[in-house]
C-alpha atoms as a printed R data frame, in Angstrom:
    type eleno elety resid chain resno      x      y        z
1   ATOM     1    CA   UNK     A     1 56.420 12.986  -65.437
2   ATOM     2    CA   UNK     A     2 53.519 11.845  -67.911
3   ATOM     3    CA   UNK     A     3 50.046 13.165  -67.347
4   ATOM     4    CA   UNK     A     4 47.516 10.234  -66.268
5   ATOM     5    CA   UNK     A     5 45.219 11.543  -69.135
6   ATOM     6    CA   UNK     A     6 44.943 13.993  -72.169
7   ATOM     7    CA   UNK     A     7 43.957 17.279  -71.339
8   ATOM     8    CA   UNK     A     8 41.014 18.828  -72.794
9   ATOM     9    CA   UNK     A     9 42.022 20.027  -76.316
10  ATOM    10    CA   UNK     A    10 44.941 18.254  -76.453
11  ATOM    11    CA   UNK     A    11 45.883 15.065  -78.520
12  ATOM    12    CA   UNK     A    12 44.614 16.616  -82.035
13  ATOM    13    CA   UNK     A    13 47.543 14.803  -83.708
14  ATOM    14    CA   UNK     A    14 46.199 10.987  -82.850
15  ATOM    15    CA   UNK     A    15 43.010 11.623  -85.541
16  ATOM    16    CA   UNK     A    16 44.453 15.146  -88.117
17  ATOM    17    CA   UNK     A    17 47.230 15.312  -90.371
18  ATOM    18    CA   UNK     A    18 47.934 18.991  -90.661
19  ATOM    19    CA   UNK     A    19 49.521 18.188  -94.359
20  ATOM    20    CA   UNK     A    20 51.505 21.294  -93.859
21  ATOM    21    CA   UNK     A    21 53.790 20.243  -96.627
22  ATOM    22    CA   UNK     A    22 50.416 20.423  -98.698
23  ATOM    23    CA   UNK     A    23 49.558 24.245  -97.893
24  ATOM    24    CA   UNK     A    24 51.243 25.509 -100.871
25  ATOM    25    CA   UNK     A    25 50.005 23.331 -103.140
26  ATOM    26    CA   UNK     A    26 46.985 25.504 -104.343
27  ATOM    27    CA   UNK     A    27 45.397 22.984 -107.278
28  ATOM    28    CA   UNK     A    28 45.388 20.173 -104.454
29  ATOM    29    CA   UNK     A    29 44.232 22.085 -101.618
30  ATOM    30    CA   UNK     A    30 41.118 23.847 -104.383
31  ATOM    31    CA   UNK     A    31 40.409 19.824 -105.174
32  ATOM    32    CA   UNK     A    32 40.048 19.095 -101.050
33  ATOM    33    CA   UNK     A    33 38.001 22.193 -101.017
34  ATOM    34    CA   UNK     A    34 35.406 20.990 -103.501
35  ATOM    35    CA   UNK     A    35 35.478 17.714 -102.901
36  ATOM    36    CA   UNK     A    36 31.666 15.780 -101.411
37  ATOM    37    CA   UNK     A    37 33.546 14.316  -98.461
38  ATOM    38    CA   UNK     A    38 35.343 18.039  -97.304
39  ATOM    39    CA   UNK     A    39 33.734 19.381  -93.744
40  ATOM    40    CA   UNK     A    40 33.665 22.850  -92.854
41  ATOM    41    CA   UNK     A    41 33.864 24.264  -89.322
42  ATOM    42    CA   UNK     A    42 31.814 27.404  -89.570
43  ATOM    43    CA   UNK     A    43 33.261 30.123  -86.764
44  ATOM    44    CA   UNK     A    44 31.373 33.508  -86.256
45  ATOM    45    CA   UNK     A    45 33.462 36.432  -85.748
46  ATOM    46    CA   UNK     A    46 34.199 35.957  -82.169
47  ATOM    47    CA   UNK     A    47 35.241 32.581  -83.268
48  ATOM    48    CA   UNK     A    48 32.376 31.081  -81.645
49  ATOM    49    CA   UNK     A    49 31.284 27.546  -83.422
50  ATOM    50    CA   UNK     A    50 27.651 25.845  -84.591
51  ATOM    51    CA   UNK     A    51 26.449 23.279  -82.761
52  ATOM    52    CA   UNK     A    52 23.139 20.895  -83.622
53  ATOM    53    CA   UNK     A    53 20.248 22.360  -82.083
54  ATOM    54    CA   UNK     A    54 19.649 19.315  -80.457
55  ATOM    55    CA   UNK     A    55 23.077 17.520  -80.348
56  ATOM    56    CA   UNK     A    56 26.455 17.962  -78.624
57  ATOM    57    CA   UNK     A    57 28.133 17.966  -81.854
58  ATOM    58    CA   UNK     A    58 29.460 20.307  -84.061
59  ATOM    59    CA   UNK     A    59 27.470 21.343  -87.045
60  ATOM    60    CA   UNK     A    60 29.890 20.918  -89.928
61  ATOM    61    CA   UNK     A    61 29.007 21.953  -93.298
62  ATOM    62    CA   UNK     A    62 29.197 20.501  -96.722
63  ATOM    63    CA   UNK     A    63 31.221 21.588  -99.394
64  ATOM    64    CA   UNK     A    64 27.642 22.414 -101.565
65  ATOM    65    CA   UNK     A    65 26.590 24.327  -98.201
66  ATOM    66    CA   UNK     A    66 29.748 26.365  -98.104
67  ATOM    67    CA   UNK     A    67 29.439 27.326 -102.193
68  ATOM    68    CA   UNK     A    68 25.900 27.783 -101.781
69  ATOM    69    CA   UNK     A    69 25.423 29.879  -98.613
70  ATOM    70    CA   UNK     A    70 28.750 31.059  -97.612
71  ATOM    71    CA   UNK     A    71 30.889 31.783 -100.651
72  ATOM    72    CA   UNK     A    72 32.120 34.849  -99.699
73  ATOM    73    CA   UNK     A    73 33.039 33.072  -96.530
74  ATOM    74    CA   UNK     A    74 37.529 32.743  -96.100
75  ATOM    75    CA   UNK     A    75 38.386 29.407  -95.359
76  ATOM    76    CA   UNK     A    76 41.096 27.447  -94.431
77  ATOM    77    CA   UNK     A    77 42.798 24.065  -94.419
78  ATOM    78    CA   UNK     A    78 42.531 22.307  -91.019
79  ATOM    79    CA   UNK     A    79 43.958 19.051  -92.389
80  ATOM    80    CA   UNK     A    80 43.080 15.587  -93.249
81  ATOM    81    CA   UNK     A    81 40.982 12.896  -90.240
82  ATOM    82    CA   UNK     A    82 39.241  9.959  -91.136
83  ATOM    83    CA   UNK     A    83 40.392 10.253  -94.763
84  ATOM    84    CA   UNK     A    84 38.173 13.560  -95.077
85  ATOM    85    CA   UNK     A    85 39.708 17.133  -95.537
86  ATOM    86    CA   UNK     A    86 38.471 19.627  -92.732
87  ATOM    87    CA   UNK     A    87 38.692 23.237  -93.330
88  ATOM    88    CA   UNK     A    88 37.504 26.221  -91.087
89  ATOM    89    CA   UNK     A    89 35.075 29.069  -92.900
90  ATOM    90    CA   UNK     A    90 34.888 32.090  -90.822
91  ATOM    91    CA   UNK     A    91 31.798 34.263  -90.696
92  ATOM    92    CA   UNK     A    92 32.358 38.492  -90.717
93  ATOM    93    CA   UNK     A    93 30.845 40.850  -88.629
94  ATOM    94    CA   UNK     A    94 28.342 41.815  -91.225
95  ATOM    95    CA   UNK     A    95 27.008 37.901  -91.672
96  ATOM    96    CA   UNK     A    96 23.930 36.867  -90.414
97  ATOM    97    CA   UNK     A    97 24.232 34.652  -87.616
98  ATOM    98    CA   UNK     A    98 20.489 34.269  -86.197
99  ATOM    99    CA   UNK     A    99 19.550 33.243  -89.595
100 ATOM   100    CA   UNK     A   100 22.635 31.263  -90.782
101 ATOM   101    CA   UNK     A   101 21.362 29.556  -86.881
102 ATOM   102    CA   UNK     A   102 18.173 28.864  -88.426
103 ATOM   103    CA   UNK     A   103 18.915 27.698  -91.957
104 ATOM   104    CA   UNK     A   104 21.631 25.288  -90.196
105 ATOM   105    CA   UNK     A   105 19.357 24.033  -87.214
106 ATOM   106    CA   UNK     A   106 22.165 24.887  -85.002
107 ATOM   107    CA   UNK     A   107 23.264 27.661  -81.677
108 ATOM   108    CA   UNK     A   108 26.503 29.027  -81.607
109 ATOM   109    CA   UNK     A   109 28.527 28.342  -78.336
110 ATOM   110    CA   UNK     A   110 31.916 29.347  -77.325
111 ATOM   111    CA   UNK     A   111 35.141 27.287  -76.663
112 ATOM   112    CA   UNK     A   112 34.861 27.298  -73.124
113 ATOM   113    CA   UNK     A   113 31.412 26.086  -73.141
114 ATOM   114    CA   UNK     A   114 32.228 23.551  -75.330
115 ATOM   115    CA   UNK     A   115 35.303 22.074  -74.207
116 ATOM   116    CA   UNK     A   116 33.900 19.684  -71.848
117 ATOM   117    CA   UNK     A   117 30.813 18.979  -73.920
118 ATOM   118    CA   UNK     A   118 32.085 18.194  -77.141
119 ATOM   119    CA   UNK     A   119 33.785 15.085  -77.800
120 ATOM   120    CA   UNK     A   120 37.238 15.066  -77.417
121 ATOM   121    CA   UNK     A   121 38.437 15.395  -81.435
122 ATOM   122    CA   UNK     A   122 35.700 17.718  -81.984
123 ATOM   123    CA   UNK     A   123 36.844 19.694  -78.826
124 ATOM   124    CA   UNK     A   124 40.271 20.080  -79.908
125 ATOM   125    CA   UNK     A   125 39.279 21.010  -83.660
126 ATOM   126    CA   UNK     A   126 37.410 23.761  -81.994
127 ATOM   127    CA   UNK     A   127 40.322 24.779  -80.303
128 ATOM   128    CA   UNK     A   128 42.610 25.067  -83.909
129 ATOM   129    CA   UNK     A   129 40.428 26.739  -85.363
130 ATOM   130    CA   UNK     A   130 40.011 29.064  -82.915
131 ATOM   131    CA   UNK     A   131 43.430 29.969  -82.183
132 ATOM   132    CA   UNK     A   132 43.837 30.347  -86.508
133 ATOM   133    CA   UNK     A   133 40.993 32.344  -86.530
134 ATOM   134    CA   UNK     A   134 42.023 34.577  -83.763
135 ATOM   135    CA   UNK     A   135 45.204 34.790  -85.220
136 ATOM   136    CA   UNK     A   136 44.387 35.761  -88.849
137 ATOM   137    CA   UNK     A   137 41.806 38.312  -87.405
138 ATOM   138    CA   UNK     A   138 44.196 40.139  -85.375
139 ATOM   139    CA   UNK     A   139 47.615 40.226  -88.068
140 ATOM   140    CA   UNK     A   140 46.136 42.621  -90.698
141 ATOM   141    CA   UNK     A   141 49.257 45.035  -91.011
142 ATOM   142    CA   UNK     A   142 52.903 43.919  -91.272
143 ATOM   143    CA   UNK     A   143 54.818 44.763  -88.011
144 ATOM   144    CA   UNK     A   144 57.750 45.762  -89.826
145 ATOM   145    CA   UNK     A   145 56.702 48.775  -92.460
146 ATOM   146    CA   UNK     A   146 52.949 48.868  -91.829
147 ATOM   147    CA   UNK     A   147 51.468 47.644  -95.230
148 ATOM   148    CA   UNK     A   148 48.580 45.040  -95.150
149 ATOM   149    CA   UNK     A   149 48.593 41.366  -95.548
150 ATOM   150    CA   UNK     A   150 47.656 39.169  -97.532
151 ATOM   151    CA   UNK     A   151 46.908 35.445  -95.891
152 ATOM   152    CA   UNK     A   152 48.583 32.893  -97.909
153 ATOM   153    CA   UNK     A   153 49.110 29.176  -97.457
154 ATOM   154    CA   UNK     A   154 45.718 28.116  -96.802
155 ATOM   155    CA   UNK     A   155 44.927 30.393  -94.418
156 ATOM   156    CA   UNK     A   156 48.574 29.467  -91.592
157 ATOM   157    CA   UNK     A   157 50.469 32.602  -93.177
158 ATOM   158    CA   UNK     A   158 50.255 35.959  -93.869
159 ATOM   159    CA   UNK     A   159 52.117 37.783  -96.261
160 ATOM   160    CA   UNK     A   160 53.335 41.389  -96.404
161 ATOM   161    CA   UNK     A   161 51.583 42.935  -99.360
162 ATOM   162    CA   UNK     A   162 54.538 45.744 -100.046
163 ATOM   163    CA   UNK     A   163 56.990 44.868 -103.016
164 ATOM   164    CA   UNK     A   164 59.879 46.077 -101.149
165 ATOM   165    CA   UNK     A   165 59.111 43.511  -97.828
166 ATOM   166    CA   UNK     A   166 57.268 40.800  -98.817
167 ATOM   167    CA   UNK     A   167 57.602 39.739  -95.130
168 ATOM   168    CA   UNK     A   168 55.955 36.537  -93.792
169 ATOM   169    CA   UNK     A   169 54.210 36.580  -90.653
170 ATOM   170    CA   UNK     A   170 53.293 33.350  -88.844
171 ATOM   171    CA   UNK     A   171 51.025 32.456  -86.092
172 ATOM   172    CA   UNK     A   172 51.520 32.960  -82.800
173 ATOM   173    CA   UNK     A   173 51.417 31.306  -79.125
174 ATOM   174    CA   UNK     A   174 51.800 32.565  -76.131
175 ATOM   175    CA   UNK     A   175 53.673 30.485  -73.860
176 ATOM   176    CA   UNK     A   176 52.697 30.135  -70.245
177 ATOM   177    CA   UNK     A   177 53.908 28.083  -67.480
178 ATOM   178    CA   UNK     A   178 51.030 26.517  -64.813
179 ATOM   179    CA   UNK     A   179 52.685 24.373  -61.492
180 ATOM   180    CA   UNK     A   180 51.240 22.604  -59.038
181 ATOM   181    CA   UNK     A   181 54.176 23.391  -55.876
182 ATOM   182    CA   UNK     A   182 54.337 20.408  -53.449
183 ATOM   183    CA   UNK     A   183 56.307 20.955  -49.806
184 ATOM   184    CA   UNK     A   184 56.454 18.056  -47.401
185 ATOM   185    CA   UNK     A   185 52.773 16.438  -48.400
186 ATOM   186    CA   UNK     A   186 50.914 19.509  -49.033
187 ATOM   187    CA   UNK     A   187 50.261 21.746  -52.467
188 ATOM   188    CA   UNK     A   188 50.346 25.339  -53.024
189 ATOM   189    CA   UNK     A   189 47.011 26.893  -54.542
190 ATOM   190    CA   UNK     A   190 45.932 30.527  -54.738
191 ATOM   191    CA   UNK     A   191 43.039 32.520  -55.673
192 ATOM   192    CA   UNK     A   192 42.354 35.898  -57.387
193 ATOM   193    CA   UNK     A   193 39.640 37.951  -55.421
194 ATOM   194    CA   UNK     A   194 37.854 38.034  -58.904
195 ATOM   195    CA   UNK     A   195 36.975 34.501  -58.680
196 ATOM   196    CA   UNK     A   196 34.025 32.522  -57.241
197 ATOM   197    CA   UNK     A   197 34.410 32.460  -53.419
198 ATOM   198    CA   UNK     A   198 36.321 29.671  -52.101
199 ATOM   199    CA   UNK     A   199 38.108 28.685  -55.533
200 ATOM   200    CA   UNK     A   200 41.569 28.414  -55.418
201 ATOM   201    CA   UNK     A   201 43.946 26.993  -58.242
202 ATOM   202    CA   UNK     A   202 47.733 26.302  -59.101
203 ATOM   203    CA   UNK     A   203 49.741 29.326  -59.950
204 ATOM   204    CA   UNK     A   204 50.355 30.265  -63.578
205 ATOM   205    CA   UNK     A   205 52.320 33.262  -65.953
206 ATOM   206    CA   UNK     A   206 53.705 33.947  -68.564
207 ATOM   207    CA   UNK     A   207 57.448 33.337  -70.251
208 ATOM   208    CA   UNK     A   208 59.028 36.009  -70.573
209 ATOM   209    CA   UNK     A   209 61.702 36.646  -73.482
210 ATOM   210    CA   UNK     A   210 64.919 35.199  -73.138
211 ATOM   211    CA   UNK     A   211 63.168 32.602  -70.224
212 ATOM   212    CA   UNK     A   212 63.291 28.838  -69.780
213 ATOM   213    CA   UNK     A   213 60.085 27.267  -68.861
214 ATOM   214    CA   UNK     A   214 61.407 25.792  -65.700
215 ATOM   215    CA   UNK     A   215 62.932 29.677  -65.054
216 ATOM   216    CA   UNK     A   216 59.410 30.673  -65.414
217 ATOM   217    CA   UNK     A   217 57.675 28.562  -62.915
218 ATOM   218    CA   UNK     A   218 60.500 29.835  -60.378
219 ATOM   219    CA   UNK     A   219 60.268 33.469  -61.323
220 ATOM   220    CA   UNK     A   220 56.390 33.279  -61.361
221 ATOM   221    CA   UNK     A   221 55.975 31.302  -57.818
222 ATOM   222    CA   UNK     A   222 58.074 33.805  -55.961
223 ATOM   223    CA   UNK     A   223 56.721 36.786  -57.710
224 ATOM   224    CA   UNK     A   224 53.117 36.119  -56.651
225 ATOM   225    CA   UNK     A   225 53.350 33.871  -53.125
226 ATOM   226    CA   UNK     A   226 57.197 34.287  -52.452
227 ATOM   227    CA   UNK     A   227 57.888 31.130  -52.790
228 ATOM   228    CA   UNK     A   228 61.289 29.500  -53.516
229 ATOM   229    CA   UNK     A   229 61.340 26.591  -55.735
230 ATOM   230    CA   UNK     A   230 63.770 24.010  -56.506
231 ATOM   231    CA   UNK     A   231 63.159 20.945  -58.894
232 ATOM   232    CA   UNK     A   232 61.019 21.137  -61.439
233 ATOM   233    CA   UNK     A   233 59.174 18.520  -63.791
234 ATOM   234    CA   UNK     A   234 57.322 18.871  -67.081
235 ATOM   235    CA   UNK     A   235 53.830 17.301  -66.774
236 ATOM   236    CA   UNK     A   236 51.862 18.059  -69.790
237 ATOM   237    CA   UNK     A   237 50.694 20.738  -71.600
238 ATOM   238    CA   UNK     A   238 47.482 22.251  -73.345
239 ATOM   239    CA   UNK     A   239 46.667 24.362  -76.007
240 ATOM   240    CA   UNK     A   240 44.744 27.745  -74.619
241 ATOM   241    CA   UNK     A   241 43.318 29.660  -77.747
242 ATOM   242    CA   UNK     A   242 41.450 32.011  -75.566
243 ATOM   243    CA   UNK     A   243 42.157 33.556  -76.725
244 ATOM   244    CA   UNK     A   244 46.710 32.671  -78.208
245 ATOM   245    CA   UNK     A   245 48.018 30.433  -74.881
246 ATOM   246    CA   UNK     A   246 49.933 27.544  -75.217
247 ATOM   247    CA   UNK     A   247 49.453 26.109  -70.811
248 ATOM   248    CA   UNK     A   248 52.921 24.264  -70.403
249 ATOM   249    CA   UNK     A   249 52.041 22.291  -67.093
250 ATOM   250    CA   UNK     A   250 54.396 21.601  -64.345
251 ATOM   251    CA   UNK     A   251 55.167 19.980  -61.048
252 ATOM   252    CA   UNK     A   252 57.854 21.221  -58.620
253 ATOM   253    CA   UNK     A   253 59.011 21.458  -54.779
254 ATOM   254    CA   UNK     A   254 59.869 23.851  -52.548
255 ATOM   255    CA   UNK     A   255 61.868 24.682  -50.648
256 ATOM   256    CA   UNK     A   256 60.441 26.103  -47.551
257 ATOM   257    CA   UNK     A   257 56.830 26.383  -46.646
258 ATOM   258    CA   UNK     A   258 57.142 30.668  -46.101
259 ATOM   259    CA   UNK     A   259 54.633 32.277  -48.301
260 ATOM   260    CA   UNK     A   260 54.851 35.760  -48.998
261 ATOM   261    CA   UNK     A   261 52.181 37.447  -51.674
262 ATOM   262    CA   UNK     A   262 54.486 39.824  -53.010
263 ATOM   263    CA   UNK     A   263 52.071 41.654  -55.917
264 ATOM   264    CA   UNK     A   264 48.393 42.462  -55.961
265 ATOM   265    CA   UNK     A   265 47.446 39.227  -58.504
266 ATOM   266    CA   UNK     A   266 46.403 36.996  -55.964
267 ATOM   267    CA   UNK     A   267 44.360 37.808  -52.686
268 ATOM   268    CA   UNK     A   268 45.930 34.525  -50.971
269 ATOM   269    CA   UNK     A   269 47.683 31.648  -50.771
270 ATOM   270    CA   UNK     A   270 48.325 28.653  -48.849
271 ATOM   271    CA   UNK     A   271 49.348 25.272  -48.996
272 ATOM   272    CA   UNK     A   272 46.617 22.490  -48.763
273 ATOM   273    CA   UNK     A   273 47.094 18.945  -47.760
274 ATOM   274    CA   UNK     A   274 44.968 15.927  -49.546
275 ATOM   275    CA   UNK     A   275 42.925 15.973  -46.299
276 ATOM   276    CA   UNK     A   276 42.015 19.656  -46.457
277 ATOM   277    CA   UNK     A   277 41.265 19.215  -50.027
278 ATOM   278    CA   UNK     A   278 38.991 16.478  -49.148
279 ATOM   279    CA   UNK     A   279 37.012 18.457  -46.214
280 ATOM   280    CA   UNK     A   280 36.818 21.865  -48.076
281 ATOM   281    CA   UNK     A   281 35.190 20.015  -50.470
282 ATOM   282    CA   UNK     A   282 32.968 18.352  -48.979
283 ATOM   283    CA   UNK     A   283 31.827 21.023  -46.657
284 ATOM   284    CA   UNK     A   284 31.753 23.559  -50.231
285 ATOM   285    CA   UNK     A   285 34.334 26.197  -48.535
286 ATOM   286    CA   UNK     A   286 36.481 25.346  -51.887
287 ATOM   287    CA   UNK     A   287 36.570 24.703  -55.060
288 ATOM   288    CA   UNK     A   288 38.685 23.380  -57.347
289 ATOM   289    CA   UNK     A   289 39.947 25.196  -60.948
290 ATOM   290    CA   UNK     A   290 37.094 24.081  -63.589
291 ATOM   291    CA   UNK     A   291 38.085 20.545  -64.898
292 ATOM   292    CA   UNK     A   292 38.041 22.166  -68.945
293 ATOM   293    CA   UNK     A   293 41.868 23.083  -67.637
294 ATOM   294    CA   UNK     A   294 45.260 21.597  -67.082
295 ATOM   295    CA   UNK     A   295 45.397 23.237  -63.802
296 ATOM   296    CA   UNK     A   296 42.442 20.744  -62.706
297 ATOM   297    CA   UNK     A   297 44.764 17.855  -64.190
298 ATOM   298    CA   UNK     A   298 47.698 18.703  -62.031
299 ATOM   299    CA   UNK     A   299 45.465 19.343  -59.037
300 ATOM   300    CA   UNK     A   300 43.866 16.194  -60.019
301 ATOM   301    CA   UNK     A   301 47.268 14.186  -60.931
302 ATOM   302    CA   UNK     A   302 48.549 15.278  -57.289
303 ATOM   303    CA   UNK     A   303 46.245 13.860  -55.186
304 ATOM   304    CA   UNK     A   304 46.292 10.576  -56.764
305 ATOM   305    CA   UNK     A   305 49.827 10.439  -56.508
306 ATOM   306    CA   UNK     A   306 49.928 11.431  -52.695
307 ATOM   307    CA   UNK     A   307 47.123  9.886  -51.563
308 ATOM   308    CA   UNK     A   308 45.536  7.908  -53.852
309 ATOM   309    CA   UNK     A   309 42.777 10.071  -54.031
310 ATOM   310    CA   UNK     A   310 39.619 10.477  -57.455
311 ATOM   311    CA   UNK     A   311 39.654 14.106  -57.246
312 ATOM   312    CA   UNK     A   312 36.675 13.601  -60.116
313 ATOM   313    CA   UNK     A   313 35.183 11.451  -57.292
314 ATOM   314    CA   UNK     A   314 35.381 14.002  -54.730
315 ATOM   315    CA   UNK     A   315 34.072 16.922  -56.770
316 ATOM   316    CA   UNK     A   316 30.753 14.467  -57.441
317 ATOM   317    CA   UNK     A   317 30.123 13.741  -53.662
């Protein structure tokens, strides 16, 4: 099944080569790095990006910017768009942010804040960068004798600094399965008693080792609403660096309507036909998953197939 539209973050690959092939190649990636036309996505140490003050845009720096105020700065190769190389430079936790705000007329935001402000390329370079950042910032030590690393190959590996192990470490996604469960006309949502009241969204977990992704939607429905499912069908999917998820999106049936909440992850459950969707909207007793996620897209995908419904439309009224 193909998704009626990209979800927020996704699609990267229509405007960036990732020249991984060109990682290695330290004299060419030094030349991008110097060169007038290179951009620099500036992340703080949460991995929160600048913005224009003023402007829903990011605020990407200059190479003479980056050698002038940010030297000590680590950066690293995002790829090539528009014929320009795009690195990330990520701030430490001893940096100046207010003032590197001021001297940049920019605010920082976060990734959720931006996703479904920025546009859509600048949204999902936001997103890479943040999951790289995250990634390098949390693989200091190697995981098999303990020694630190050393990042290497512009910024997408990290080495093992000990002689003896010389291990490489690469970055890493979580995979996690999201579903939106159909059973004669009507769609299985649930909540979590943290959320707002009255939101309720598609199920979702994680794979577990060893696990197909269509084993994990089954496993994960009947573990949290005891719900046995039969066929299952890739959607789409969306990258999730919040902070290392990659959301693999599906649509499956079931095969009985019983719903039994078998763990303490969701406070309810219950299946919801395109006309209760359309008066629990409209009298504000729910709401649907924020529209930054895939969840929203299957959700959204789902009532146009069924019933020809604009859940975008609906959430306006």
């Amino acid at each position: 099944m193909i998704a009626t539209k990209l979800n927020t973050f996704a699609g990267l690959s229509l405007i960036l080569d990732r020249v991984a092939e060109q990682r290695d190649a330290y004299d060419w990636v030094a030349a991008k790095a110097g060169s007038p036309d290179a951009r620099y996505l500036l992340l703080d140490a949460a991995g929160d990006a600048f913005l224009h003050r003023e402007e829903e845009a990011l605020r990407w720096l200059d190479a003479g910017e980056r050698t002038r105020l940010l030297a000590h700065a680590s950066w690293s190769l995002l790829g090539i768009a528009d014929g320009q190389p795009h690195f990330m430079l990520l701030l430490g936790e001893n940096d100046d942010v207010a003032t590197l705000e001021e001297t940049f007329n920019a605010r920082r935001v976060s990734l959720r804040e931006a996703g479904l402000r920025l546009a859509a390329d600048e949204a999902g370079l936001f997103a890479y960068a943040k999951g790289l950042a995250h990634w390098q910032r949390e693989t200091r030590f190697c995981a098999r004798c303990g020694a630190a690393l050393q990042l290497v190959s512009s910024g997408h590996r990290a080495q093992c600094t000990n002689p003896a192990c010389g291990r490489l470490h690469f970055p890493r996604t979580d995979a996690a399965i999201i579903v939106i469960v159909e059973y004669q006309g009507a769609c299985l949502l649930g909540r979590q008693a943290s959320w707002p009241p009255g939101r309720y969204s598609t199920l979702a977990g994680f794979v577990e080792p060893g696990e197909a992704l269509e084993d994990a939607v089954r496993r994960e429905v009947a573990e949290e609403a005891g719900v046995i499912v039969g066929d299952v069908h890739y959607h789409s999917s969306q990258p999730w660096p919040m902070p290392a998820s990659l959301m693999v999106g599906f649509t499956a049936t079931a095969l009985s309507s019983t719903i039994q909440l078998r763990d303490d992850e969701l406070e309810d459950a219950r299946w919801f036909t395109p006309q209760q969707i359309i008066d629990g909207l409209a009298d504000g007793s729910l709401k649907t998953p924020t529209p930054l996620s895939v969840s929203y897209q299957l959700l959204s995908h789902w009532l146009q197939q069924r019933a020809g419904l604009d859940l975008d439309a609906l959430v306006a009224q």
